[in-house]
N, C-alpha and C positions, 0 to 999 in steps of 0.2 A: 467448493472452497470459496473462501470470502475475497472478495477483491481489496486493494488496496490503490487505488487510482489515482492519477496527476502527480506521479515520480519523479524529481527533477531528473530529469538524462543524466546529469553529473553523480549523482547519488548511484542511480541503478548501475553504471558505469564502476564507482568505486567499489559496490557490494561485488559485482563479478569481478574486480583484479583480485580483491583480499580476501574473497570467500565468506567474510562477515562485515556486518557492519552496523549500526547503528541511525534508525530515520525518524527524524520527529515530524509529527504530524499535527497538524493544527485545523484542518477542516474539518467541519460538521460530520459530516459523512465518512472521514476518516477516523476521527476519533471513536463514532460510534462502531462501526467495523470493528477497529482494538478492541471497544470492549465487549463484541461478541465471542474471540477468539481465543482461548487458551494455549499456555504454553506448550509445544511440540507437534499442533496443528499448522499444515499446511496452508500456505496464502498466497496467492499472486498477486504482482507488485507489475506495474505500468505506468507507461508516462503521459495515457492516452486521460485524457480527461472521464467522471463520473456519465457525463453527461455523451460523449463520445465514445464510449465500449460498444464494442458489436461484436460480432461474431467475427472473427481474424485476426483482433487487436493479440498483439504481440507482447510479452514481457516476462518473467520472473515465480519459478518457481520457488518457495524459500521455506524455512522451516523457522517459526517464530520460536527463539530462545527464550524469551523474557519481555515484558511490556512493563509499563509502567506510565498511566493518567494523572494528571495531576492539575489543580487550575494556577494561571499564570497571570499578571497583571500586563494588559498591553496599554500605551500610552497612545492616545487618539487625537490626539492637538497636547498643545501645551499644560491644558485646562482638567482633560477630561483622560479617565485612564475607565477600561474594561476590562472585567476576568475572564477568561476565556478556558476550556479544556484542552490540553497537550498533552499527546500521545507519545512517547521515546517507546519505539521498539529496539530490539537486539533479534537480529536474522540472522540464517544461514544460507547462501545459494545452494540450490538444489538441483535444477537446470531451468532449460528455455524454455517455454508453453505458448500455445496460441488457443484464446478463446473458439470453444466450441457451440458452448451452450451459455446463456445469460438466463437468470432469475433477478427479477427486483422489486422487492416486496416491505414495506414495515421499514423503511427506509434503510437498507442492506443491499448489498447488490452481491449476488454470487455466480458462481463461472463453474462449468465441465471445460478442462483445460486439455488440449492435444499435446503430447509432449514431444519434443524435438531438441536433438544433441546441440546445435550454435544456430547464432540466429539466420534467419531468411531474407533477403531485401530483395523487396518489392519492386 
């Protein structure tokens, strides 16, 4: 299943009280992820960074309801504005997971997730 990496804790936090929720994403690596994945395919959601997933990393199983990419104007100083790609998903929690397995390949990162009913602290 495809990862979705660097989750602000607040976000991952709201999506488990309300069951759904809505995450935009604006990284490189997250936007591409979105557009690998179609709607009612399963994704794991963490707050561990791309570059920091291993094997134990911790977080969110979800069911992607609905995506939608689109590019956005960001302002860069006063002078200077960039377009950029932004990703708004629509999730559903599903439950807890902890990475098993990592693949990372074609700049994609995907996970075999262990699943477990509430989280674990370490």
């Amino acid at each position: 299943m495809y990862v979705l990496a660097g989750i602000k804790p607040s976000s991952l936090a709201r999506l488990e009280k309300r069951g759904e929720s809505v995450i935009e994403l604006i990284s490189y690596q997250g936007v591409h992820s979105v557009l690998q994945v179609s709607e009612g395919d399963k994704v794991f959601l963490t707050e561990d960074a791309y570059e920091e997933l291993r094997r134990g990393s911790e977080g969110i199983v979800v069911e992607l309801l609905s995506k939608d990419v689109s590019p956005v104007r960001v302002s860069l100083d006063h002078v200077d504005e960039r377009e950029i790609q932004r990703a708004r998903i629509r999730v559903r929690f599903l439950r807890y997971g902890r990475v098993k397995d990592i693949n990372r390949k074609e700049g994609s990162v995907t996970v075999e997730v262990f699943d477990f009913g509430h989280p674990i602290v370490i």
